[in-house]
C-alpha positions in Angstrom: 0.0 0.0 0.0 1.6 3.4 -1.5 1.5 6.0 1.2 0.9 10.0 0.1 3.5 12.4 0.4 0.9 14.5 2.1 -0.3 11.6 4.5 3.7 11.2 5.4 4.4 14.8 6.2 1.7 15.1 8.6 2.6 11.9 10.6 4.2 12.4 14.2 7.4 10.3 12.8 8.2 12.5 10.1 8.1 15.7 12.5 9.9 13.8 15.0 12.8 12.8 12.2 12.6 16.6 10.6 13.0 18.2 14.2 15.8 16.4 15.3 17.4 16.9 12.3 17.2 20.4 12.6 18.5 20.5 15.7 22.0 18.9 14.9 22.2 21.3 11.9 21.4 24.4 14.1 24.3 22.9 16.4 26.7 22.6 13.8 26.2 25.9 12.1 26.8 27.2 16.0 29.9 25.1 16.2 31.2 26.3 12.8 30.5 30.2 14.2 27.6 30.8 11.5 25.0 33.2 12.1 20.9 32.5 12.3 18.2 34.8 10.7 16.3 36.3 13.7 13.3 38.9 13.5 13.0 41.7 15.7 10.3 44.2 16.0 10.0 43.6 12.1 14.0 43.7 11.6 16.0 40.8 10.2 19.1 40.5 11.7 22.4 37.9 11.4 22.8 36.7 14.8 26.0 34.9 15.6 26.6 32.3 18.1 28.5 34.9 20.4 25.3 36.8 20.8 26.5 39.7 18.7 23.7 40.7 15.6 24.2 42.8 12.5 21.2 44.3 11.0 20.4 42.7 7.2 19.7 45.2 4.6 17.5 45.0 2.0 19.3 45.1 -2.0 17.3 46.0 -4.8 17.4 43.2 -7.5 19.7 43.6 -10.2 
């Protein structure tokens, strides 16, 4: 019996799997000293691992 893509996505293994594997990969970026994206009060800013956060500006497209 073929199971949906859908029907898989929502099941509590799948989210179980998918957050656990975002947790090791948010470990190593903080290991590797790469930044997060982090919103606040409507600003996205770089945060590195050392706490310190540099405001991301906005580029017009080429």
């Amino acid at each position: 019996m073929k199971k949906s893509l859908l029907g898989f996505t929502a099941s509590t293994e799948f989210k179980l799997r998918m957050s656990e594997s975002l947790k090791k990969t948010a470990a190593s970026r903080a290991r590797l000293g790469l930044p997060k994206a982090v919103v606040v009060d409507g600003v996205v800013f770089r945060e590195y691992p050392d706490g310190r956060r540099e405001r991301v500006n906005k580029q017009s497209p080429a």
